[in-house]
Backbone and ligand atoms as CSV (ligand in chain L), in Angstrom:
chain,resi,resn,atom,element,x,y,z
A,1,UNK,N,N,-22.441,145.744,77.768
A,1,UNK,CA,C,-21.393,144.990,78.458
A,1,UNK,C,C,-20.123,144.969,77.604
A,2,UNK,N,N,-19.136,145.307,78.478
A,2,UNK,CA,C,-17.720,144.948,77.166
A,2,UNK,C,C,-17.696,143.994,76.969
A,3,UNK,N,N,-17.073,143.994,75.520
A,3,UNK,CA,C,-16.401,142.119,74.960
A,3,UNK,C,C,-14.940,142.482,74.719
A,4,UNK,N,N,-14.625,140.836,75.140
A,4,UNK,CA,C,-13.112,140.977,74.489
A,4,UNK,C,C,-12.925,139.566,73.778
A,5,UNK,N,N,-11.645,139.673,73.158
A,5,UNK,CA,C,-11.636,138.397,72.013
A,5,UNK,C,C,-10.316,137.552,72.812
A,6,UNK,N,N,-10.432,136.124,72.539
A,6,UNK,CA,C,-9.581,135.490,72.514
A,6,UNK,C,C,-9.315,135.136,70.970
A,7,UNK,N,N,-7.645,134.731,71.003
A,7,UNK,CA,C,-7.307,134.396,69.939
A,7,UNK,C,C,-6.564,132.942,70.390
A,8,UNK,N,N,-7.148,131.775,69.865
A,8,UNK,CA,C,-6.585,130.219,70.399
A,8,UNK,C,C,-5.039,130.463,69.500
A,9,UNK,N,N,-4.655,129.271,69.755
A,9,UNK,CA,C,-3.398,128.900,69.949
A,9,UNK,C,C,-3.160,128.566,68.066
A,10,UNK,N,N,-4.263,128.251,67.429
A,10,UNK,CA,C,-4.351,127.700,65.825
A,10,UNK,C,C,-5.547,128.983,65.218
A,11,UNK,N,N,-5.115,130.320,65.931
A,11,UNK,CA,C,-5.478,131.247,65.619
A,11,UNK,C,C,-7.048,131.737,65.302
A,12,UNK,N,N,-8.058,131.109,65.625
A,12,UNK,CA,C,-9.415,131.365,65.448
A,12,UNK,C,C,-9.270,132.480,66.935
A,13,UNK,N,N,-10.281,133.454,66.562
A,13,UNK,CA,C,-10.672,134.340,67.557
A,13,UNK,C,C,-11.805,134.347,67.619
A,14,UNK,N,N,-12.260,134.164,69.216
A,14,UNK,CA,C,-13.301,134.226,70.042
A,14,UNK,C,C,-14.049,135.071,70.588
A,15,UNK,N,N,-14.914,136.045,70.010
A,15,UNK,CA,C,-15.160,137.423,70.937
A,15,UNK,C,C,-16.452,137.005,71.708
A,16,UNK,N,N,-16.073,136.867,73.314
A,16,UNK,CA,C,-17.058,136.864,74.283
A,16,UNK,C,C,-17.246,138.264,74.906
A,17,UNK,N,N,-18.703,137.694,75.793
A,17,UNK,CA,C,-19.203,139.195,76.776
A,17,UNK,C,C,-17.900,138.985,77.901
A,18,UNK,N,N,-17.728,140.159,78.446
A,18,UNK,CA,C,-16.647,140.136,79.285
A,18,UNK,C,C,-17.266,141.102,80.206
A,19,UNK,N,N,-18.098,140.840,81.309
A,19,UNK,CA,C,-18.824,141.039,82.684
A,19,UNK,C,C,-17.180,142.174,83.475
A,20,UNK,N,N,-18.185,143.318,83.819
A,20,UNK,CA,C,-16.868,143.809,84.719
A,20,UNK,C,C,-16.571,143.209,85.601
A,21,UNK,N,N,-15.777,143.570,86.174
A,21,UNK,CA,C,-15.565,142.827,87.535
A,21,UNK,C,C,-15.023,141.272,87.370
A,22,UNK,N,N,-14.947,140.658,86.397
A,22,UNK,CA,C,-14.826,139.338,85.910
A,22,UNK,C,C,-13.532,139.351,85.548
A,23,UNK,N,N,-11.893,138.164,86.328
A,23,UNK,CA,C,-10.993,138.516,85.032
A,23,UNK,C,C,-11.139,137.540,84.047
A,24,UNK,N,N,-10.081,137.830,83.456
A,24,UNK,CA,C,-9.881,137.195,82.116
A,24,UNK,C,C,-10.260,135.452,81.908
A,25,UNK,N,N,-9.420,134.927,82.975
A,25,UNK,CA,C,-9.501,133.811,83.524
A,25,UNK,C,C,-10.962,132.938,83.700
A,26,UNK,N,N,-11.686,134.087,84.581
A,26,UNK,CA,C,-13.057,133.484,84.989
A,26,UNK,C,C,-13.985,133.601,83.176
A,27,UNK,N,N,-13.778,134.545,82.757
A,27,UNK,CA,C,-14.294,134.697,81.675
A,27,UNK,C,C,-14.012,133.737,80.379
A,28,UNK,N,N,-12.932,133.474,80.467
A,28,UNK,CA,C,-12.446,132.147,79.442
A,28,UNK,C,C,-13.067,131.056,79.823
A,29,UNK,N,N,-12.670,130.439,81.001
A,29,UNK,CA,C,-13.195,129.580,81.835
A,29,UNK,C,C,-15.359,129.424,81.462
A,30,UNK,N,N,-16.104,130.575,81.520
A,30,UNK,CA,C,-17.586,131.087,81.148
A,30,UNK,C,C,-17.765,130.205,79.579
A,31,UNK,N,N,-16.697,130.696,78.956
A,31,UNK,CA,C,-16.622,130.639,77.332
A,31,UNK,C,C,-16.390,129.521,76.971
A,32,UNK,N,N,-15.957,128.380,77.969
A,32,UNK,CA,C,-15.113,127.335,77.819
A,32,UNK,C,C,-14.060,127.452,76.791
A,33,UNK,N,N,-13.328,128.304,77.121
A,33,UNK,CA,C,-11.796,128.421,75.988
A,33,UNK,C,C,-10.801,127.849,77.166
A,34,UNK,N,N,-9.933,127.373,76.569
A,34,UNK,CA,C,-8.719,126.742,76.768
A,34,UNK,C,C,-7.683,127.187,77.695
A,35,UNK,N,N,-8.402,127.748,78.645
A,35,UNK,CA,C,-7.059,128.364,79.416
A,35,UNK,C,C,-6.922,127.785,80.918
A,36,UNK,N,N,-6.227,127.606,81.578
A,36,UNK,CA,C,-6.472,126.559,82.341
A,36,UNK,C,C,-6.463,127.162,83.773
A,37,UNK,N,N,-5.600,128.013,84.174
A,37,UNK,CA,C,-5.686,128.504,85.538
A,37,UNK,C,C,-6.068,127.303,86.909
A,38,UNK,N,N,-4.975,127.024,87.295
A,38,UNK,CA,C,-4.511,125.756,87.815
A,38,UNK,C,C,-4.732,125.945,89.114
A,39,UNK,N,N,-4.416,127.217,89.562
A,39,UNK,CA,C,-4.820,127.397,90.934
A,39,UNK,C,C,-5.975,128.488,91.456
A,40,UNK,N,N,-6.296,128.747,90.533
A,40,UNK,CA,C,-7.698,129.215,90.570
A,40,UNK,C,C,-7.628,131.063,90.905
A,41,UNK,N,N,-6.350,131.598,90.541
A,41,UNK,CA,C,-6.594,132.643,90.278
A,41,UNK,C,C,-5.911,133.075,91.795
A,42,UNK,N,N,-4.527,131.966,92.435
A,42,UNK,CA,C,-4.076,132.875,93.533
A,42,UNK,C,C,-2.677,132.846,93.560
A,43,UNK,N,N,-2.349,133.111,91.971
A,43,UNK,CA,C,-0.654,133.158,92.188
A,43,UNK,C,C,-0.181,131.930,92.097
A,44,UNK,N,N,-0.512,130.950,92.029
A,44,UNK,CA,C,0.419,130.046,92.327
A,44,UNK,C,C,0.958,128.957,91.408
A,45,UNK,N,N,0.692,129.148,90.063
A,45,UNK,CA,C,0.608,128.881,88.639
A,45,UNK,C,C,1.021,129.684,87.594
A,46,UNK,N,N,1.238,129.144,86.434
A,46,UNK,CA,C,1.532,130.001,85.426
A,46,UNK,C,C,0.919,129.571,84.255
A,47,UNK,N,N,-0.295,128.567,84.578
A,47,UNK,CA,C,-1.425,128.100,83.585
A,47,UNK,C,C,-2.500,128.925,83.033
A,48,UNK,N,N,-2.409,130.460,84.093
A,48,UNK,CA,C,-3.884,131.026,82.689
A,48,UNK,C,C,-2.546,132.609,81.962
A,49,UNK,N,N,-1.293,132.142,81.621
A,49,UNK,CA,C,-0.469,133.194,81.658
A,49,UNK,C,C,-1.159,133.552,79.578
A,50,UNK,N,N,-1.483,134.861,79.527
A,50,UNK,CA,C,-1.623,135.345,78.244
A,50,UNK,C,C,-1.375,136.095,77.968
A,51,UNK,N,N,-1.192,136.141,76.150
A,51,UNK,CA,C,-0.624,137.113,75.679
A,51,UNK,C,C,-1.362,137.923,75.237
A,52,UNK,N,N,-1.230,139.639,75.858
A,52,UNK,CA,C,-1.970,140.619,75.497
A,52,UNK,C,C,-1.846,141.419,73.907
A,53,UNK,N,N,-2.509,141.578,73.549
A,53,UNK,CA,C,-2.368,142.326,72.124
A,53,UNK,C,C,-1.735,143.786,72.721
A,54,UNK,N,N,-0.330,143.880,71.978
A,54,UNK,CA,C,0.769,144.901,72.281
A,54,UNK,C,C,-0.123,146.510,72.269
A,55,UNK,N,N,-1.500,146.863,71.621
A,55,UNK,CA,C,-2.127,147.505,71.935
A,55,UNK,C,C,-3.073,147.607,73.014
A,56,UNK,N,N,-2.997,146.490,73.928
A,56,UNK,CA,C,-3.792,147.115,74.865
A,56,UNK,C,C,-2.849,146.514,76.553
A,57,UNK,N,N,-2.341,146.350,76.477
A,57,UNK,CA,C,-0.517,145.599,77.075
A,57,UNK,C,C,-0.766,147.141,78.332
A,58,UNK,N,N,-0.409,148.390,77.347
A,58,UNK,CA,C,-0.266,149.664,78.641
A,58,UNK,C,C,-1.414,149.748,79.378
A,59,UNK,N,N,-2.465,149.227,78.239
A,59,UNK,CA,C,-3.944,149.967,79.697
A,59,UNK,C,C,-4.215,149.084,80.803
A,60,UNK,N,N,-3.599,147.918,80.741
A,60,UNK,CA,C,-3.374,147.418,82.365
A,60,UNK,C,C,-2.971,147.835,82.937
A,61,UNK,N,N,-3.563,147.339,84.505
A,61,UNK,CA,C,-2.598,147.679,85.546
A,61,UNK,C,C,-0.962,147.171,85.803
A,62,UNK,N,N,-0.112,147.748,86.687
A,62,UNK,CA,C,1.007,147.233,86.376
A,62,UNK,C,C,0.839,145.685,86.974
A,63,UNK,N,N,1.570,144.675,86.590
A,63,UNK,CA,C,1.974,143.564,87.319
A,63,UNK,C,C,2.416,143.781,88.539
A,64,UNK,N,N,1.779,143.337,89.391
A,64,UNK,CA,C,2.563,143.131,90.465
A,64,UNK,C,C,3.905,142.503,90.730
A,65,UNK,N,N,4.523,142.299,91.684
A,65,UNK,CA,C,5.625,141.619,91.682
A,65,UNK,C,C,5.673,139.909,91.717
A,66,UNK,N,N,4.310,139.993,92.662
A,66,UNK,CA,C,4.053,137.971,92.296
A,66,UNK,C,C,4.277,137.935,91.642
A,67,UNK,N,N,2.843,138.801,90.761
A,67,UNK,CA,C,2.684,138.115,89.847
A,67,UNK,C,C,4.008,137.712,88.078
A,68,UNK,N,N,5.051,138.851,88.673
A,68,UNK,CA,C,5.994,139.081,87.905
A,68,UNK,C,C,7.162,137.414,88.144
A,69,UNK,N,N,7.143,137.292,89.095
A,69,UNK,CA,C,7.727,136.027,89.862
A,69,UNK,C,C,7.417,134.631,89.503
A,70,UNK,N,N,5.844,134.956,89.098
A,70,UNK,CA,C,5.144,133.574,88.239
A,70,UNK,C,C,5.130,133.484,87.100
A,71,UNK,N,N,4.812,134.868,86.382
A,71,UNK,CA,C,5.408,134.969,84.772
A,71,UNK,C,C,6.611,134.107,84.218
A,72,UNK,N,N,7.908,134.531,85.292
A,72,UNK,CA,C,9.274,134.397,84.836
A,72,UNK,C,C,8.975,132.912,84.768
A,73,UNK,N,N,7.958,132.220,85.644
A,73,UNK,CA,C,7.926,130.464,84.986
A,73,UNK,C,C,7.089,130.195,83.786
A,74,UNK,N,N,6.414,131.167,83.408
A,74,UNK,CA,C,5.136,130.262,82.441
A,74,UNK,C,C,6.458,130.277,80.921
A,75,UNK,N,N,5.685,129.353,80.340
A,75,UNK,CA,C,6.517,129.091,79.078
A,75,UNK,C,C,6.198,129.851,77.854
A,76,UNK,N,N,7.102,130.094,77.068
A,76,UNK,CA,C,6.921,131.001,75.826
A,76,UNK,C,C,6.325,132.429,76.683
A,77,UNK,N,N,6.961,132.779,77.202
A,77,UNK,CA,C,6.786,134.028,77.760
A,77,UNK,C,C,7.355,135.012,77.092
A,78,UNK,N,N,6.203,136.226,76.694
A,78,UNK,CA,C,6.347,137.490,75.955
A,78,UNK,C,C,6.608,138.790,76.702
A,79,UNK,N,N,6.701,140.146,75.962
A,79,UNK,CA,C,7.255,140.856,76.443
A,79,UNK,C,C,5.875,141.655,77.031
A,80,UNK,N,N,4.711,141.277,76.520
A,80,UNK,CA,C,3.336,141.542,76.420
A,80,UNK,C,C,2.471,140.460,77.381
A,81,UNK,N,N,3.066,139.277,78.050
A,81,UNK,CA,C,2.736,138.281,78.489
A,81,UNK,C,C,1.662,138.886,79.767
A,82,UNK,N,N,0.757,138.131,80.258
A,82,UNK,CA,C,0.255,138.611,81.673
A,82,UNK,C,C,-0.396,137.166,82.017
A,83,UNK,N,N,-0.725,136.643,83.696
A,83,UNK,CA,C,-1.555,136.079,83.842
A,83,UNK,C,C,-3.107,137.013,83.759
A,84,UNK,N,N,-3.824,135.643,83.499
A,84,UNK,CA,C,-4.694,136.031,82.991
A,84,UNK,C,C,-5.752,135.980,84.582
A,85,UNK,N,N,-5.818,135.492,85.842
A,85,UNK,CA,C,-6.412,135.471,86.941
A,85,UNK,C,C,-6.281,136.964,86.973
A,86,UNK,N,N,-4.906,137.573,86.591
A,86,UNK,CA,C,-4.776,138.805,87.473
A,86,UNK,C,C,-5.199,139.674,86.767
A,87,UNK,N,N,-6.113,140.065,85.267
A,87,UNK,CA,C,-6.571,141.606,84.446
A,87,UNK,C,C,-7.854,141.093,84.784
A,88,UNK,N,N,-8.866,142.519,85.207
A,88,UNK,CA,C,-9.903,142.403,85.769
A,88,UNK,C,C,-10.396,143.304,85.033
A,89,UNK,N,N,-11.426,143.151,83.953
A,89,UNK,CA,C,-12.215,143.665,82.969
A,89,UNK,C,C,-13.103,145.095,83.812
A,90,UNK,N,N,-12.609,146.431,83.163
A,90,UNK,CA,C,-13.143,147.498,83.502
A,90,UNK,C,C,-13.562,147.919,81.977
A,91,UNK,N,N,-14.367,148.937,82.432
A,91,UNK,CA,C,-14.742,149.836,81.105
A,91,UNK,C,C,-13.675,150.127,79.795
A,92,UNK,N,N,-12.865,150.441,80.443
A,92,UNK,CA,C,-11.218,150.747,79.418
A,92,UNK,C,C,-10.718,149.545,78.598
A,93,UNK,N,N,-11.374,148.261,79.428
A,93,UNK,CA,C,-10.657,147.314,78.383
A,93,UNK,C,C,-11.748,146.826,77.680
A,94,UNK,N,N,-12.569,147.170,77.296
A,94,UNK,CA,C,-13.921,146.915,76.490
A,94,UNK,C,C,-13.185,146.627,75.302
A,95,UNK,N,N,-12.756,145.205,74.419
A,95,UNK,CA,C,-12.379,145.454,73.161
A,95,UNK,C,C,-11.198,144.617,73.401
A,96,UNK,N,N,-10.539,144.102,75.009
A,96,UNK,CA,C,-9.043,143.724,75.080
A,96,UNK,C,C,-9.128,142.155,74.290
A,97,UNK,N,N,-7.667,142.693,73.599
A,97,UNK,CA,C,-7.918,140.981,72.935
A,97,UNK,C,C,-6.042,140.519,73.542
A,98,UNK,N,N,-6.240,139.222,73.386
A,98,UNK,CA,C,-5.613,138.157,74.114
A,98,UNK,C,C,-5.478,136.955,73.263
A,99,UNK,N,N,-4.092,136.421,73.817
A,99,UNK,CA,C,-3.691,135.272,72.515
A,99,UNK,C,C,-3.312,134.016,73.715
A,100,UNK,N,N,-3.730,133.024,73.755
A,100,UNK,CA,C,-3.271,131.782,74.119
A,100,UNK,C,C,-1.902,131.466,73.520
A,101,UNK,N,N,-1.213,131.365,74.733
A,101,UNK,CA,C,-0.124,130.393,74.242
A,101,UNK,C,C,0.111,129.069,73.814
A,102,UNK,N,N,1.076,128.574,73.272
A,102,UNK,CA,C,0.959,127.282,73.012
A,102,UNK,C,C,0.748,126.137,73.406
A,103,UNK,N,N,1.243,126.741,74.455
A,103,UNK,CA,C,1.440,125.427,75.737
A,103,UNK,C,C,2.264,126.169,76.849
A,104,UNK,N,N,1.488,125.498,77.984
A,104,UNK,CA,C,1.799,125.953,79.128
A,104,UNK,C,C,2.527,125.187,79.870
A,105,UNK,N,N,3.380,125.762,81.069
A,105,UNK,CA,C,3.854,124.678,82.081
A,105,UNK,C,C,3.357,124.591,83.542
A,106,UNK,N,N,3.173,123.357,83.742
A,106,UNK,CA,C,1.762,123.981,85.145
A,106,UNK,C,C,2.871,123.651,86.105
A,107,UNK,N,N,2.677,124.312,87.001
A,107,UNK,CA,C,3.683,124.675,87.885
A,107,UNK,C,C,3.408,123.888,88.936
A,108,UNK,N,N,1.795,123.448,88.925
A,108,UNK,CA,C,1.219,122.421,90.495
A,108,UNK,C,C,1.858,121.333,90.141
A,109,UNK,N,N,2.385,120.665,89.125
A,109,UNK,CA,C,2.891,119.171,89.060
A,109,UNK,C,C,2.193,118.455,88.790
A,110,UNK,N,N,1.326,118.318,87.989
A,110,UNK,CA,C,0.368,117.963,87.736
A,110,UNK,C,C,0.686,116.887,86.058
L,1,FES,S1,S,-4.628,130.785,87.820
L,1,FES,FE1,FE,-2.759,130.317,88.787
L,1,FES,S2,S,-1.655,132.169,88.613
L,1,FES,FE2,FE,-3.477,132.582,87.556
């Protein structure tokens, strides 16, 4: 099964199993790591937004345009940034590591 690592926000890294078909989101969420995904993975938040390690940033798919639309709100947004509902663990990303941001801004109002 691939793994990929989280890296928290006070820098400890987390390497969980990462199930294909699973994204990032649901998989943090498995791990109980810190990522919050507010609306459960349909766009409508910028709570599971993470930062990809600049080496594995190209082997995603492109962003969509939502999802490009919801980015432009999450906070401390990178050039490497992605939500995390939207990368869906295939063979290729066996190894993807990912950094929590500091803090997020939840967009439900919450
Ligand atoms: S969980 Fe809301 S956009 Fe990803």
């Amino acid at each position: 099964m691939p793994r990929m690592t989280f890296i928290e926000p006070n820098g400890t890294r987390r390497e969980v199993d990462a199930p294909l078909g699973l994204s990032v989101l649901e998989i943090a969420h498995r791990n109980k790591i810190d990522l919050e995904g507010a609306c459960e993975g349909s766009l409508a938040c910028s709570t599971c937004h993470v930062i990809v390690d600049a080496a594995w940033y190209g082997k995603l798919n492109e962003a969509k345009e939502d999802e490009e639309d919801m980015l432009d709100l999450a906070f401390g947004l990178t050039r490497t940034s992605r939500l995390g509902c939207q990368i869906v663990i295939t063979e290729e990303l066996d190894g993807l590591t990912v950094r929590l941001p500091a803090a997020t801004r939840n967009m439900m109002g919450r």
